[in-house]
C-alpha positions as CSV (number, residue, x, y, z in Angstrom):
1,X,13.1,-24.0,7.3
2,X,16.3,-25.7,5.9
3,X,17.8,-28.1,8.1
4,X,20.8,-30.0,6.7
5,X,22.5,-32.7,9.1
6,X,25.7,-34.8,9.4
7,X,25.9,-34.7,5.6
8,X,28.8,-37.1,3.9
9,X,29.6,-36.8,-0.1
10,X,31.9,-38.5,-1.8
11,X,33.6,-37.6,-5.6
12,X,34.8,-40.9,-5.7
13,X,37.0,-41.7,-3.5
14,X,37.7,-38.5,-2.8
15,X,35.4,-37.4,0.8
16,X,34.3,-34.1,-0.1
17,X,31.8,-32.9,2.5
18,X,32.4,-34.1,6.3
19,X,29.4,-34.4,8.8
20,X,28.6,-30.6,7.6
21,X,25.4,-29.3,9.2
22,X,24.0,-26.2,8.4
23,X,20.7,-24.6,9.4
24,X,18.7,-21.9,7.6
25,X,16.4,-20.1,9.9
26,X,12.6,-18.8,7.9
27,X,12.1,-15.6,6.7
28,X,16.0,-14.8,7.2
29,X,18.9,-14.6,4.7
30,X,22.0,-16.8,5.5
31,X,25.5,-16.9,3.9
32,X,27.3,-19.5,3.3
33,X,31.1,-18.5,3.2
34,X,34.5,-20.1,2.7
35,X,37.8,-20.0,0.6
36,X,37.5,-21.1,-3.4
37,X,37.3,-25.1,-3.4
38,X,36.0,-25.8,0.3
39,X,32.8,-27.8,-0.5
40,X,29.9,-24.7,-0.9
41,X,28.6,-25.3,-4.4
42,X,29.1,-29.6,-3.8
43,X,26.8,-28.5,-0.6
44,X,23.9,-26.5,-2.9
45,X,24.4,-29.0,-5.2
46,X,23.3,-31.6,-2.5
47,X,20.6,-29.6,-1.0
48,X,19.5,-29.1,-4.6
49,X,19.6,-33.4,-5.5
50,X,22.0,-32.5,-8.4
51,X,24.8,-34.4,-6.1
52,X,23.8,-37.4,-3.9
53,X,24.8,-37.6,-0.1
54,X,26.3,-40.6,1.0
55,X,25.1,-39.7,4.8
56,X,22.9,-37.2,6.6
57,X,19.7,-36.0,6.1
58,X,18.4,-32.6,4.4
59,X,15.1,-31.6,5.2
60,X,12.7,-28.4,4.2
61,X,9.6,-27.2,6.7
62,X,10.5,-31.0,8.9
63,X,9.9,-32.8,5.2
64,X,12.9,-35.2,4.4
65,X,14.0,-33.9,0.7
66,X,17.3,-36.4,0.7
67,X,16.0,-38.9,-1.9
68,X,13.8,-36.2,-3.6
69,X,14.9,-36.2,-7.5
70,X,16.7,-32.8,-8.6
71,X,13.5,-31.9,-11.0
72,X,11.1,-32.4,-8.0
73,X,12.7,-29.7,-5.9
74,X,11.1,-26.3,-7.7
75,X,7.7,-28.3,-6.8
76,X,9.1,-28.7,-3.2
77,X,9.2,-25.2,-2.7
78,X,13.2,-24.2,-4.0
79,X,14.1,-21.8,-6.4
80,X,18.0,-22.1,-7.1
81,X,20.3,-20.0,-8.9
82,X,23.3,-21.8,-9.7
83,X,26.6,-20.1,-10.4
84,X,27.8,-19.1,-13.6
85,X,23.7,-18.0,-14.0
86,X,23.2,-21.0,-16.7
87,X,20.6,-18.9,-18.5
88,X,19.5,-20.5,-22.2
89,X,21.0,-17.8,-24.5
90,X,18.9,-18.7,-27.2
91,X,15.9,-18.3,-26.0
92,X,14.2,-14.9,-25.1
93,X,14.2,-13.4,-21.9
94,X,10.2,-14.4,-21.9
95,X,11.3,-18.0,-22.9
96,X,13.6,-18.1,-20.3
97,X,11.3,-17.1,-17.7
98,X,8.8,-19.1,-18.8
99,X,10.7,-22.3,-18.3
100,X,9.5,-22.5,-14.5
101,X,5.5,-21.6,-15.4
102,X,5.0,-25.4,-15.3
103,X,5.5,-25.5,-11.7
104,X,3.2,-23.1,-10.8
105,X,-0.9,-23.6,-10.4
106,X,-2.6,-24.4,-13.4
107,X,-4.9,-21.1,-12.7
108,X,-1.8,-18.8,-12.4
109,X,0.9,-19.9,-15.1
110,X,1.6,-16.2,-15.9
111,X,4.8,-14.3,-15.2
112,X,4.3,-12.5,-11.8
113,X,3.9,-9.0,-12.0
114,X,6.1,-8.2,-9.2
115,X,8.9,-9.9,-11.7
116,X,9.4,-7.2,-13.9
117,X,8.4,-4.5,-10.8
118,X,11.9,-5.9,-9.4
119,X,13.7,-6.2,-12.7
120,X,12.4,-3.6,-15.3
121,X,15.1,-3.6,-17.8
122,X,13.8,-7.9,-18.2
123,X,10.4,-6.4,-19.2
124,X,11.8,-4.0,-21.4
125,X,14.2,-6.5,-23.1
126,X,11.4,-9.7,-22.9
127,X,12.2,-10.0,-27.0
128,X,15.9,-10.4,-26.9
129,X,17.7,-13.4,-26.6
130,X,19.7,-14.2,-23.2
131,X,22.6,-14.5,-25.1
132,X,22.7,-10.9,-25.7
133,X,21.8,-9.7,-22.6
134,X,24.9,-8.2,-20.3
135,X,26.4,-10.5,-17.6
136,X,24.9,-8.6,-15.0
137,X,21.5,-8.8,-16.6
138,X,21.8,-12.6,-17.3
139,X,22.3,-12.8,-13.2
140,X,18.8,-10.3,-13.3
141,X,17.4,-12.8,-15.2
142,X,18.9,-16.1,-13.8
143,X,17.3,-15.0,-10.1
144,X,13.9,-13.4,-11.5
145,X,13.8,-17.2,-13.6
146,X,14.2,-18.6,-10.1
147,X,11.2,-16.6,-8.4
148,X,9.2,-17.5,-11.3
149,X,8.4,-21.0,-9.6
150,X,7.1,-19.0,-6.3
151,X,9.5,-21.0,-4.0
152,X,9.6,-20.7,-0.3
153,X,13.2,-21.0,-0.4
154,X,15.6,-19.0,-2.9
155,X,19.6,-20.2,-3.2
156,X,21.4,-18.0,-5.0
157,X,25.4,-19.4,-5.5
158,X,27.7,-16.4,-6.2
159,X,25.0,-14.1,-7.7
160,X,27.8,-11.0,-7.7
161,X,30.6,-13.3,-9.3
162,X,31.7,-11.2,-12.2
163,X,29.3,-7.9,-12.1
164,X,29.9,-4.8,-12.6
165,X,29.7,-2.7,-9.1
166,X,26.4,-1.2,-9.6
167,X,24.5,-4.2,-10.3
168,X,25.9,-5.9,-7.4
169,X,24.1,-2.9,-5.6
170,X,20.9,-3.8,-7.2
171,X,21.2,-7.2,-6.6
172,X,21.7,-6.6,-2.7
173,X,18.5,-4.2,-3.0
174,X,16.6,-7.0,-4.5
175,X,17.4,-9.9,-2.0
176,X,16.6,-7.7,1.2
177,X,13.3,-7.2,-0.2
178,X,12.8,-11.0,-1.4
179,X,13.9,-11.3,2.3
180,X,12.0,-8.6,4.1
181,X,8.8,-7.1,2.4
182,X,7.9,-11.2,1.0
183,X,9.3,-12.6,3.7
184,X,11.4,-15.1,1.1
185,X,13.9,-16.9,2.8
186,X,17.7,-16.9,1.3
187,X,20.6,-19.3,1.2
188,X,23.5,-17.5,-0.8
189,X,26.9,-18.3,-1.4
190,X,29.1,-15.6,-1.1
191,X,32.7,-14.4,-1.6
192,X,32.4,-10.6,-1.0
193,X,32.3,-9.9,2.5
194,X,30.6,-6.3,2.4
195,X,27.8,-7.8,0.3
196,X,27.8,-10.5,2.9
197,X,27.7,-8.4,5.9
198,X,24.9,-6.4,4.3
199,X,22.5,-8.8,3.5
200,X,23.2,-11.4,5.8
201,X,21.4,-12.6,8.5
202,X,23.8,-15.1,9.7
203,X,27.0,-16.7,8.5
204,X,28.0,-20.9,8.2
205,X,31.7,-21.0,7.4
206,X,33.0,-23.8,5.1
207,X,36.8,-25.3,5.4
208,X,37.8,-28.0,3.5
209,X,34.3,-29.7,3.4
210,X,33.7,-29.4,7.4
211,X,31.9,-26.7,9.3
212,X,34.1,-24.4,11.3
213,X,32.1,-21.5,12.5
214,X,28.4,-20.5,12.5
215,X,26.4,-17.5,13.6
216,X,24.8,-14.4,13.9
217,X,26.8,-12.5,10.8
218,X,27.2,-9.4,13.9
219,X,29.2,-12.4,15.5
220,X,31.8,-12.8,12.3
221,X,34.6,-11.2,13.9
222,X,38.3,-10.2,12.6
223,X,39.9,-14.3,13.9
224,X,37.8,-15.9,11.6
225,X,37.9,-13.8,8.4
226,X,41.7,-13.9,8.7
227,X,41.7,-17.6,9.3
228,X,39.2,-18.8,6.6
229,X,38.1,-16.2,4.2
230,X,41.5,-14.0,3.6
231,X,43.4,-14.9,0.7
């Protein structure tokens, strides 16, 4: 579905990704893993048009997206949930959810029911403003805000980052079954490697802005963890 190739960005003059490839297969959840400060948010960034590529090519369903403007993406198919969850605390969960109904069909610019079937406490909290919301209901609401566009493709950049144990749980519940009762297809950057190894189809491994290792995640074995992801 995703297919990112021999992609170059710069920060200027500092070379920041290096010829990185990654693919992300339909219907299946990949992980995209490395140390803190190895290129994986630059990388969603890119995929996402919020950072130019000096070089490469990133393409969704064999459709070149590379020049496609940041704001055309959602219409492209791509829900993203960046990290840090960047929800608008003064607006209400409703408002906030609403902010993607424009890129939906003009004869179905209602929030899915299957939203609040996923994330219950959003329905029952619709009134309150983000800003009050916990940090592991912001993330609830930062991913459900992401599905609201109906994307094809759902990024999701450290959506455990900071919450408490049993909504990371819930959060793991909810992307396998975006991933395998819709059929939703995942790209998630990820630091916990039991979260990783759960959800995870397969596994790219980021060092210093170059691909090192890429796989089945059944095929991420002790070397490499111990090499690139052990701090």
């Amino acid at each position: 579905m995703l297919n990112v190739t021999g992609v170059n960005q710069f920060y200027g003059e500092s070379h920041t990704l290096w010829d990185v490839n990654l693919h992300v297969p339909k219907g299946q959840c990949t992980v995209l893993m490395g140390r803190n400060g190895v290129g994986k948010t630059t990388l969603l960034e890119c995929i996402m048009g919020l950072l130019p590529i000096k070089q490469g090519a990133i393409s969704l369903n064999t459709r070149d997206i590379s020049k496609a403007k940041a704001e055309e993406r959602p219409y492209l198919g791509v829900g993203y949930v960046p990290q840090g969850r960047q929800i608008f605390p003064m607006l209400t969960v409703l408002e906030n959810l609403s902010v993607g109904l424009p890129v939906r069909d003009k004869a179905n610019r209602t929030i899915p029911d299957y939203i609040y079937q996923l994330f219950p406490v959003l329905h029952q909290m619709r009134h309150r403003y983000g800003g009050d919301l916990s940090g592991g209901q912001q993330q609830q609401l930062a991913i459900a805000r992401a599905l609201v566009v109906d994307p094809q493709l759902l990024i999701l950049d450290e959506p455990t980052e900071g919450i408490q144990p049993n909504i990371v749980q819930e959060i793991g519940d909810i992307i396998q079954k975006l991933n395998i009762d819709f059929g939703l297809t995942v790209l998630l950057v990820e630091q916990k490697l039991p979260f990783a190894r759960r959800v995870g189809d397969h596994f790219c491994l980021l060092d210093r802005g170059r691909n090192v290792a890429n796989g089945a995640m059944k095929d991420l074995e002790q070397g490499l963890i111990t090499e690139y992801l052990t701090v």
